[in-house]
C-alpha positions as CSV (number, residue, x, y, z in Angstrom):
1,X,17.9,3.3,1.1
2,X,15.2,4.6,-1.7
3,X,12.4,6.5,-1.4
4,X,8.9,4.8,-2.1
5,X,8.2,5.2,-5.5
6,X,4.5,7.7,-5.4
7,X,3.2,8.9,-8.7
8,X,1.2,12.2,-8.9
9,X,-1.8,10.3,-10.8
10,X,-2.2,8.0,-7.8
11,X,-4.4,11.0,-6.2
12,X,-6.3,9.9,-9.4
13,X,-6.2,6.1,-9.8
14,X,-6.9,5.2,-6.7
15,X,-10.5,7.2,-6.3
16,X,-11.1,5.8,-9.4
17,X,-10.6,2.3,-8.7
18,X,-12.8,2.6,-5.7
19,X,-15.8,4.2,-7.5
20,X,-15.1,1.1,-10.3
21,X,-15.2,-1.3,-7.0
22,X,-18.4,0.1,-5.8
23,X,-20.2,0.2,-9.1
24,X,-19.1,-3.4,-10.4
25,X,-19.4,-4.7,-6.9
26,X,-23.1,-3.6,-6.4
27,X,-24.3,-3.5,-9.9
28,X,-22.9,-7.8,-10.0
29,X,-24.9,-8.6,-6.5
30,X,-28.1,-6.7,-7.3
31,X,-28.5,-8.1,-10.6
32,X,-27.7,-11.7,-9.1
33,X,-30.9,-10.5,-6.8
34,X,-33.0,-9.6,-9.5
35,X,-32.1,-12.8,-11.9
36,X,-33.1,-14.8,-8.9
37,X,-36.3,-13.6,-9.0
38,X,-36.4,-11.3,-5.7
39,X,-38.8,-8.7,-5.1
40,X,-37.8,-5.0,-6.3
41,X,-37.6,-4.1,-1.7
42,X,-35.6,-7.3,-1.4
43,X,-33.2,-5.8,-4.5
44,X,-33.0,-2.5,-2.9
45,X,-31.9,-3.7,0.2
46,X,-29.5,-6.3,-1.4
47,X,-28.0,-3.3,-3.0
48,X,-27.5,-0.8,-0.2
49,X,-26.2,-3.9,2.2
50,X,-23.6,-4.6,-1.1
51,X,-22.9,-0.7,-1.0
52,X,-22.7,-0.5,3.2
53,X,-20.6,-3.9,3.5
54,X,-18.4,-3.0,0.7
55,X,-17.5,0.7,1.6
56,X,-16.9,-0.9,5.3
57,X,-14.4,-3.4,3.8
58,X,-12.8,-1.5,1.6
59,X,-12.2,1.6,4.4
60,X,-10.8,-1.9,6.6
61,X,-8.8,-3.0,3.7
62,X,-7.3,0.4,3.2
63,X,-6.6,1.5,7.2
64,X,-4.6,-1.9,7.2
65,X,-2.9,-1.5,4.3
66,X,-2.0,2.4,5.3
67,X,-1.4,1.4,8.8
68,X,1.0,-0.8,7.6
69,X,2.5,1.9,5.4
70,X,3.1,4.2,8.1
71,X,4.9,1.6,10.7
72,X,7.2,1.2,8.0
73,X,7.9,5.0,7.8
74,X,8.1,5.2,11.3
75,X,10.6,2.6,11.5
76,X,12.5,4.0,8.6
77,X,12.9,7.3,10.7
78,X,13.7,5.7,14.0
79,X,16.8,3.8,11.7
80,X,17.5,7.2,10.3
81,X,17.7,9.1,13.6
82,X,20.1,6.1,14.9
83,X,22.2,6.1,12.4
84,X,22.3,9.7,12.1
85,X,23.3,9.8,15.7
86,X,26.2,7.4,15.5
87,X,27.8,8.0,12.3
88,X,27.0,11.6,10.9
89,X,30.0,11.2,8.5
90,X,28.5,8.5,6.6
91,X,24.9,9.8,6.2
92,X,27.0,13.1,5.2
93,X,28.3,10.7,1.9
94,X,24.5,9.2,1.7
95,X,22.9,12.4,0.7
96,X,26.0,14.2,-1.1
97,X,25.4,10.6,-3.3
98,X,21.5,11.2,-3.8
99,X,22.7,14.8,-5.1
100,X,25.5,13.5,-7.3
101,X,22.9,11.4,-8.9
102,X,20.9,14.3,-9.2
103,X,23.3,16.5,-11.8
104,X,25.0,18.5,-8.8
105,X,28.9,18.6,-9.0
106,X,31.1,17.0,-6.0
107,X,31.4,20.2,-4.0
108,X,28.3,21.6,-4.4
109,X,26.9,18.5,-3.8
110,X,28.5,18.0,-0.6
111,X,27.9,21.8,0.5
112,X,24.1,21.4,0.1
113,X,24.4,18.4,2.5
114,X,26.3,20.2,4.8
115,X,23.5,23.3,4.9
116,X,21.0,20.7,5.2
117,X,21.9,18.2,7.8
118,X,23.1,21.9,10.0
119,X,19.4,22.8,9.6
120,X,17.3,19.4,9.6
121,X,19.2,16.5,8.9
122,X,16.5,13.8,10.1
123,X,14.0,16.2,7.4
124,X,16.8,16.0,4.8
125,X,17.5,12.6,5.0
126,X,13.4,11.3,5.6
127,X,12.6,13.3,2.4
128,X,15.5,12.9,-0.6
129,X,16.9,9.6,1.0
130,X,13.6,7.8,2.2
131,X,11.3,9.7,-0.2
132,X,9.0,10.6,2.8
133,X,7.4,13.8,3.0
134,X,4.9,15.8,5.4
135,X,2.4,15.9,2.2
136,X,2.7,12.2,1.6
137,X,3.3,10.8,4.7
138,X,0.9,7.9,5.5
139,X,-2.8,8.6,7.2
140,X,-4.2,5.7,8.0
141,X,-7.9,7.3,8.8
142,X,-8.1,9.6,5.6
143,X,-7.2,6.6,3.1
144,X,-9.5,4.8,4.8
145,X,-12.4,7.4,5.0
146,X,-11.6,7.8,1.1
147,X,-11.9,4.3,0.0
148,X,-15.6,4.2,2.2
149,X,-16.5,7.4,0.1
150,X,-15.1,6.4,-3.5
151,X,-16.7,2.7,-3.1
152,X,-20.0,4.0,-2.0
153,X,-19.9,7.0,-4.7
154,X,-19.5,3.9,-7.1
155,X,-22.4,2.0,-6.1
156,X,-24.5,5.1,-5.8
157,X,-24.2,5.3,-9.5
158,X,-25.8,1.8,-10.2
159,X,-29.0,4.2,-8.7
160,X,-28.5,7.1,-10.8
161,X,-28.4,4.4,-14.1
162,X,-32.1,3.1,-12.7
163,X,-33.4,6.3,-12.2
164,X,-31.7,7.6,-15.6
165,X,-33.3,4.9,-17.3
166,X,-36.9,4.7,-15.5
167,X,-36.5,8.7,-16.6
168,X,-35.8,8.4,-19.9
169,X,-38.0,5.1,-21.0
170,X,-41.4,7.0,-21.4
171,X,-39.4,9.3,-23.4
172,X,-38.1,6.5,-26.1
173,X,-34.6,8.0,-25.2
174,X,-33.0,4.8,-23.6
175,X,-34.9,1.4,-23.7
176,X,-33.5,-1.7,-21.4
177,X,-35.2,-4.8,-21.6
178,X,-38.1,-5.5,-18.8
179,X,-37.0,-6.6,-15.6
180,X,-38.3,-6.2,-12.2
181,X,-35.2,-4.9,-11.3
182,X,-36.5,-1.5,-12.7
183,X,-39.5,-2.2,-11.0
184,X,-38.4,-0.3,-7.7
């Protein structure tokens, strides 16, 4: 079987795509508010329901999705373990195989499987053949506690732009056209 595919920049993309979420999520609902006419309370509280609501889905969204990740790892082990326990000899060939592919000569190869199935052979096999590790195994509760924060520090910056901007308007630094939405 093998491993899931994890890139080092998703510890980067994905807080970043959350923040985008938040900001383009809030910033589109608080200026439908404001286009509608609403007062600049009414468009506050429009925005912070967008920012609570969408931090709450995207942390549900997330646990699911994570949740669902880490059954699948689970049940990936529990296979492992069985088929560890009833043929040995063949996840021996498995994992000399991953380190054929990986430049290692035939008895060499085979040696290091040896060592490593006679130490951990459930940790040998979950990490080079399953690509599961204890640093990237799946937490359902942290992804989703991370996707709340990102989206939320997203939509927090649609109120750092207004107050940016209500800042730096008397100043003749940054003009954006009337609108009660800067009002508030």
């Amino acid at each position: 079987m093998k491993g899931t595919d994890r890139s080092a920049s998703d510890g980067f993309v994905q807080p970043l795509l959350g923040a985008n979420d938040g900001l383009v999520s809030t910033a589109s609902l608080v200026l439908g508010v404001a286009a509608a006419g609403a007062s600049p309370k009414s468009i506050l509280v429009a925005g912070i329901a967008g920012l609570v609501a969408g931090a709450m889905s995207m942390a549900a969204g997330e646990y699911v999705s994570v949740s669902s990740q880490a059954d699948t790892e689970r049940a990936d082990l529990a296979r492992e373990r069985q088929e560890l326990a009833t043929a040995p000899q063949s996840e021996h060939k498995e994992l000399t195989a991953i380190y054929l592919r990986r430049g290692l000569d035939a008895e060499l190869a085979s040696e290091v499987a040896t060592q490593l199935m006679a130490h951990d052979a459930l940790g040998a096999h979950m990490r080079d053949e399953l690509g599961i590790s204890e640093t990237m195994t799946a937490r359902p509760v942290q992804a989703a506690l991370a996707s709340a924060a990102t989206f939320a520090v997203g939509a927090t910056c649609l109120s750092w732009l207004c107050c940016l901007s209500r800042c730096l308007q008397p100043c003749g630094l940054f003009r954006l056209p009337h609108s009660s939405f800067l009002r508030y």
